[in-house]
C-alpha positions as CSV (number, residue, x, y, z in Angstrom):
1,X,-8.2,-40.5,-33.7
2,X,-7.8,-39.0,-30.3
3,X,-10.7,-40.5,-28.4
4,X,-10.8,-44.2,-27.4
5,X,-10.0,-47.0,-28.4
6,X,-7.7,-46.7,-31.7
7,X,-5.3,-48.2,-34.2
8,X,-1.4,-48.8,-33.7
9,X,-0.4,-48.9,-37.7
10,X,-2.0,-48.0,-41.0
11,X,-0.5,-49.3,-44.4
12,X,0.4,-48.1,-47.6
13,X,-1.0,-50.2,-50.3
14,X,0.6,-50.7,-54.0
15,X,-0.7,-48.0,-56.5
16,X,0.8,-48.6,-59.9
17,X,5.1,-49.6,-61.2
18,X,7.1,-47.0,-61.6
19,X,10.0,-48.3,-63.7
20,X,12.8,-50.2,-63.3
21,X,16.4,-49.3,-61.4
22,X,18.9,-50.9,-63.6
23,X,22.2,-49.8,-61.9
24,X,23.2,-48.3,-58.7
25,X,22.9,-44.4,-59.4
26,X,21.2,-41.5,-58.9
27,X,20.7,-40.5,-62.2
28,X,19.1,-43.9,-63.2
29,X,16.1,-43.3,-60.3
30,X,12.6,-43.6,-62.5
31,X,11.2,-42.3,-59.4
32,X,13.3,-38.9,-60.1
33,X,12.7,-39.4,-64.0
34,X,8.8,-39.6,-62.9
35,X,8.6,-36.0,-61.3
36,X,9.0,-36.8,-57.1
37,X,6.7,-33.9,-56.8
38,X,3.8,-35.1,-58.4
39,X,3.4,-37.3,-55.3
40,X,2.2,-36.5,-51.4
41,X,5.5,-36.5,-49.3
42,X,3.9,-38.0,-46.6
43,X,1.0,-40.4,-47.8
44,X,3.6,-41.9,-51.0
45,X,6.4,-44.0,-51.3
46,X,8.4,-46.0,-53.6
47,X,9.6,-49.6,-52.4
48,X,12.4,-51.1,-55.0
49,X,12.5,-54.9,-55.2
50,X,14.6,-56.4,-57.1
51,X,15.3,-54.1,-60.1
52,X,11.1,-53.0,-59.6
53,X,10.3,-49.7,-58.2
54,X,6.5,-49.4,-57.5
55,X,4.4,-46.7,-56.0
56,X,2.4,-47.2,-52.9
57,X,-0.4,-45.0,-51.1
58,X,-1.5,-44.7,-47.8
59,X,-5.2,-43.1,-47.3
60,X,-5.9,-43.4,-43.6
61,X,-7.9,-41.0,-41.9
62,X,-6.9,-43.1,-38.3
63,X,-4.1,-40.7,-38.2
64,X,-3.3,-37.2,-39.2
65,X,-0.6,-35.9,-41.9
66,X,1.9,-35.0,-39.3
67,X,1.6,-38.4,-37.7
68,X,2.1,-40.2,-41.0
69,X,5.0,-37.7,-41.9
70,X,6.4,-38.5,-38.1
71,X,6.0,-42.1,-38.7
72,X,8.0,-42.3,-42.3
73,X,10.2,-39.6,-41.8
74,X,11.2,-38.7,-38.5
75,X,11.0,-42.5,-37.0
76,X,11.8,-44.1,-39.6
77,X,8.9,-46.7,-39.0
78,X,8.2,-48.4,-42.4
79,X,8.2,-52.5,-42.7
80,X,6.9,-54.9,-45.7
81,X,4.3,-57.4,-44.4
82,X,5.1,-60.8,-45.5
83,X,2.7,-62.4,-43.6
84,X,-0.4,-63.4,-44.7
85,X,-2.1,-62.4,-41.6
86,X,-4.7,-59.9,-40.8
87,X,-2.6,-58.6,-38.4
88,X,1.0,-59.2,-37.6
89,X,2.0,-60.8,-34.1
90,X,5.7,-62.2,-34.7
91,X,7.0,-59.4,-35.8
92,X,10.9,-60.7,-36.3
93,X,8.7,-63.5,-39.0
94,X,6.4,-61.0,-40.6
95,X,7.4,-57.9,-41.0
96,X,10.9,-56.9,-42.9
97,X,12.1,-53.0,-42.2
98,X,12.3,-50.6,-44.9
99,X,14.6,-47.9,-45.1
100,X,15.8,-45.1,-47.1
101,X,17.9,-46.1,-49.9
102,X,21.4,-44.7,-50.5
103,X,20.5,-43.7,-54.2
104,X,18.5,-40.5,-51.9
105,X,21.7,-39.6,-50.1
106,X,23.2,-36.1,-52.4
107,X,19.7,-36.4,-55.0
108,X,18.7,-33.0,-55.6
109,X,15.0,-34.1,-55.2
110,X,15.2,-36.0,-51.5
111,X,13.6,-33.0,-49.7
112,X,10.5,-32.8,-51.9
113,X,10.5,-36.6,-52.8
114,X,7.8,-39.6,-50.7
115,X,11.8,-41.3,-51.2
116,X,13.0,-44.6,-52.6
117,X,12.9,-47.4,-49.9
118,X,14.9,-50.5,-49.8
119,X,13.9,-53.9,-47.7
120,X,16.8,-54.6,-45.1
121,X,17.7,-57.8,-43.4
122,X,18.0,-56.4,-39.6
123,X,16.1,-58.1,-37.2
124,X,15.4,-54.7,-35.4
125,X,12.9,-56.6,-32.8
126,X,14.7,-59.2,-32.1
127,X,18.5,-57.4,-31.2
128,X,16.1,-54.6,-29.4
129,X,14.4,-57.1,-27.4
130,X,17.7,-58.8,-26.6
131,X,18.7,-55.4,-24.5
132,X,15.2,-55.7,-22.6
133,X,15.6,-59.7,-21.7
134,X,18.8,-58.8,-20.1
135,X,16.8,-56.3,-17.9
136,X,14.6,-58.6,-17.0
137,X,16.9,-61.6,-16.4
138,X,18.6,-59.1,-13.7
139,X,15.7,-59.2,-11.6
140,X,15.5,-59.9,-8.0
141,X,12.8,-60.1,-5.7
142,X,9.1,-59.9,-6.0
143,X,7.9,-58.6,-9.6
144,X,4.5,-57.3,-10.7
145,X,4.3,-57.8,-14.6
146,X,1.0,-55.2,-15.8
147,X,-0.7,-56.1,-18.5
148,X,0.9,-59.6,-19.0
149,X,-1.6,-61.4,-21.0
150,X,0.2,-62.1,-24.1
151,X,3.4,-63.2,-21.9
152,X,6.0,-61.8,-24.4
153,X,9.1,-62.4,-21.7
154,X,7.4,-65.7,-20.1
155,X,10.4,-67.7,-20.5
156,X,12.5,-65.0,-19.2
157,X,10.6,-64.5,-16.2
158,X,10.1,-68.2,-15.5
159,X,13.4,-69.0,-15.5
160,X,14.5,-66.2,-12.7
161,X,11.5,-68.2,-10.8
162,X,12.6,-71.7,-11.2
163,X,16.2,-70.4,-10.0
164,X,14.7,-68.8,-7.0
165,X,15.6,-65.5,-7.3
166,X,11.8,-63.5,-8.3
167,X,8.6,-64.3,-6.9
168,X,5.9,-63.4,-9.5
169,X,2.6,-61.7,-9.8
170,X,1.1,-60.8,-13.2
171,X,-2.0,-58.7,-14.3
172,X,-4.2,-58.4,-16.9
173,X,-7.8,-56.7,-17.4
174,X,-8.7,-60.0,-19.4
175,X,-10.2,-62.7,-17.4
176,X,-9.8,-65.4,-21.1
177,X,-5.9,-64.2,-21.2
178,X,-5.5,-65.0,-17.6
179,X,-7.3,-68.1,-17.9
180,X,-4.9,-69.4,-21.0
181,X,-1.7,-68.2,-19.0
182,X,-2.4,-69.7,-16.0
183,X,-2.9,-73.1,-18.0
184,X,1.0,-72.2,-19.6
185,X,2.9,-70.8,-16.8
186,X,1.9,-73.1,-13.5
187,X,4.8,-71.2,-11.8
188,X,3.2,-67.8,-11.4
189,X,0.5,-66.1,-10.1
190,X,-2.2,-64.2,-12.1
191,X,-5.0,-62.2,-11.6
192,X,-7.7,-60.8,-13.8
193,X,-7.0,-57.1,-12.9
194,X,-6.7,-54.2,-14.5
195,X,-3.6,-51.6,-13.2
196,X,-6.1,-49.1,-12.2
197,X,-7.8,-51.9,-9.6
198,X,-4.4,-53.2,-7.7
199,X,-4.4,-53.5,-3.8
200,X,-2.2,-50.7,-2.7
201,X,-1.2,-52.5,0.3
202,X,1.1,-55.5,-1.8
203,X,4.5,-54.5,-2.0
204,X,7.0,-55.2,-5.0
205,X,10.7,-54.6,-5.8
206,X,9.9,-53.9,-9.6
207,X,6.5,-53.3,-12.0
208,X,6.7,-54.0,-14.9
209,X,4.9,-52.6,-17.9
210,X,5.7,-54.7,-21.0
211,X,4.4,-53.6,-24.2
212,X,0.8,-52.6,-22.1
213,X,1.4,-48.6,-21.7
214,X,-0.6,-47.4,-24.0
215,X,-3.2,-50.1,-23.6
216,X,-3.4,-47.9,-20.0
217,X,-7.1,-46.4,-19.9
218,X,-5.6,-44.3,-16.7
219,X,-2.2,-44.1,-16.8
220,X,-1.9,-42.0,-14.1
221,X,-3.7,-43.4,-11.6
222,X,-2.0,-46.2,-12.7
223,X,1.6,-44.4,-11.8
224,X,-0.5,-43.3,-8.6
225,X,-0.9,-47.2,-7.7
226,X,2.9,-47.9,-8.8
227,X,4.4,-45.6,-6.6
228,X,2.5,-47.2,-3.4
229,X,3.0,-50.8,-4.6
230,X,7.0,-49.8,-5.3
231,X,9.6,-50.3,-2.0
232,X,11.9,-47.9,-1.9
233,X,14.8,-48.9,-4.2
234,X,12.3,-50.5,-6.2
235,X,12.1,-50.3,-9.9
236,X,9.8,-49.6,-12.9
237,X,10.1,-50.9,-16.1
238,X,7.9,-49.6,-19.1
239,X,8.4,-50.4,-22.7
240,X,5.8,-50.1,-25.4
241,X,5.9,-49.6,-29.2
242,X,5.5,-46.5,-31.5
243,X,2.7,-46.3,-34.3
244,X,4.1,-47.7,-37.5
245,X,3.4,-48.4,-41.2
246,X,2.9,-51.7,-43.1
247,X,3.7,-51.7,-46.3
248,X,1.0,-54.5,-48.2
249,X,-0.3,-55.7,-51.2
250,X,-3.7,-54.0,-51.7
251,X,-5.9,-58.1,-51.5
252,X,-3.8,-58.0,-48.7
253,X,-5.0,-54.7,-47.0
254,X,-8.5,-55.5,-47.6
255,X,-8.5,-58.7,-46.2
256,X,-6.8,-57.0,-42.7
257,X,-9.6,-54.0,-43.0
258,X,-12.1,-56.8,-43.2
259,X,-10.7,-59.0,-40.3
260,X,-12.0,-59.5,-37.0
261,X,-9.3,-57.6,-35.1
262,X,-10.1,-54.9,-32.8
263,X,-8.6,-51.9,-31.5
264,X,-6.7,-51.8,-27.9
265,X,-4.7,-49.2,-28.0
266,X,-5.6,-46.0,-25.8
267,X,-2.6,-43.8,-27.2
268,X,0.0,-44.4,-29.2
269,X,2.4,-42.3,-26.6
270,X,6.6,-42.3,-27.5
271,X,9.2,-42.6,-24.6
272,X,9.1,-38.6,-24.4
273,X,5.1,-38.6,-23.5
274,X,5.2,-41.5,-21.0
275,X,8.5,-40.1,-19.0
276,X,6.7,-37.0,-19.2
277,X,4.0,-38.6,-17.1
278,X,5.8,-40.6,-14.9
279,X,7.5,-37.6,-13.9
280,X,5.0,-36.0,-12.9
281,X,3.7,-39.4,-10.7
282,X,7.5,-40.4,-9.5
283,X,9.4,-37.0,-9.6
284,X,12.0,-38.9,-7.2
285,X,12.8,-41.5,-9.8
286,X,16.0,-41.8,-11.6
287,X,16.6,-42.9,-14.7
288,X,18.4,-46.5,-15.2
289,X,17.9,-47.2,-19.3
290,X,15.8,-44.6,-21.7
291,X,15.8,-45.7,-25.6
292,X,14.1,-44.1,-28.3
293,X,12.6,-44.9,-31.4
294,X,14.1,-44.1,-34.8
295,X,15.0,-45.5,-38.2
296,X,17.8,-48.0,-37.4
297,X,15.5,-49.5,-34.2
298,X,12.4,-51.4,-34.0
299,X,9.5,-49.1,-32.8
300,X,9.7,-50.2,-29.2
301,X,10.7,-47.8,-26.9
302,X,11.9,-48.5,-23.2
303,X,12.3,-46.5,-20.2
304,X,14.0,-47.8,-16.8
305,X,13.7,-46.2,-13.1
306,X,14.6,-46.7,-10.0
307,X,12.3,-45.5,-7.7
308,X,12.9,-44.2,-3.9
């Protein structure tokens, strides 16, 4: 999908066993003993659990084969969902990373193989969002948080208010979100805007865009509004996630397909699209903090200015 609203993940749901891995070695894959090639590089995988190795599809048509291929292989952007929910929101609970196994490393198959993947015990989101607290918790000033209905880093923020040192302003397009925040966090104020609609004539040491980029419908005329609401020295803070692939039961899948979510996501841009935009919006800014996605990281991505 390249128009509208749109989808941030797809799964890969279980298609049949595939044998069992008794001991640690190459040779005693059943994936390899299988044939690898017999399935799709991109739309296949194998997860091992315990000794089990099962097979496991994906056949969304939400994204492309060179997205999917992007999102398993190049990012590295696989987790098991052990929630029961129709769609995950505490990600360091539900979601478990997968990665490559080590049996792959030196197998004469890997390049033509959908690969063997192993669950790992890493709390990717939570040590990445660890970085991004200590941003925040740096702060000084008066802050603009776009996009802050879900209030991911409310206890952060709160904090730097109740010790003086930020004065607060936060944003959201959703009058209900606002409405529930402003019943939660007394200390700030909040207003049912969208990015696109801020009064050019407030002034703010740092924006923040936390995990609301690609919910942007205008990003640059969002930039446009940044760069007038910025003081000079001020700084910008934007951080959103990567697609990415759950990996489900199939009762599982059907029961998310058949949920009441709904799509909010007007591009599923990496740190390399965004900068590319706020480039071209802030060509004075400098860069404090760029991280990227990739296998041994969460799928947020972060990218730090300062501006003027």
């Amino acid at each position: 999908m390249t128009q509208g609203p749109r989808s941030n993940s797809f799964h890969y749901t279980f298609a049949r066993p595939v044998g069992a891995l008794l001991r640690e070695d190459p040779s005693a894959c059943p994936v390899a003993r299988a044939g690898p090639a017999r399935w799709d590089f991109a739309r296949a995988l194998f997860l091992r659990r315990g000794p089990l190795v099962g097979a496991y599809e994906t056949r969304t048509r939400d994204f492309d084969e060179a997205a999917v291929a992007r999102v398993k292989h190049l990012r590295g952007q696989l987790y098991l969902d052990i929630s029961n929910k129709e769609a995950p929101d505490d990600f360091s609970r539900d979601l478990v990373q997968l990665r490559r196994s080590p049996l792959c490393t030196g197998c004469a198959a890997r390049a033509r193989c959908a690969g063997l993947f192993d669950p790992v015990r890493d709390d990717v989101f939570a040590r990445d969002d660890a970085e991004l607290h200590g941003v925040i918790a740096g702060l000084q000033g008066d802050v603009l948080d776009v996009g802050c209905g879900h209030g991911p880093y409310g206890d952060t923020l709160a904090a730097r208010v109740a010790a003086g040192a930020v004065r607060y302003v936060g944003v959201d397009p959703d009058a209900g979100r606002i409405a529930a925040l402003r019943a939660r966090w007394p200390w700030a104020e909040l207003l049912p805007l969208a990015a696109e609609e801020l009064d050019p004539a407030r002034r703010f040491d740092h924006v923040l865009v936390l995990r609301s980029w690609n919910h942007l419908r205008n990003p640059l005329r969002a930039l446009e509004n940044f760069a007038k609401c910025l003081r000079p020295g001020g700084t910008l803070l934007v951080v959103d996630n990567e697609a990415f692939a759950l990996v489900r039961s199939r009762r599982h899948a059907a029961a998310a397909e058949g949920g009441g979510s709904v799509f909010e996501h007007f591009r599923n841009d990496d740190a390399a699209a965004a900068a590319s935009l706020i480039a071209a919006s802030l060509p004075g800014a400098t860069p404090l903090l760029r991280r990227e996605v990739g296998p041994e990281t969460s799928n947020q991505w972060v990218l730090w200015y300062r501006v003027g």
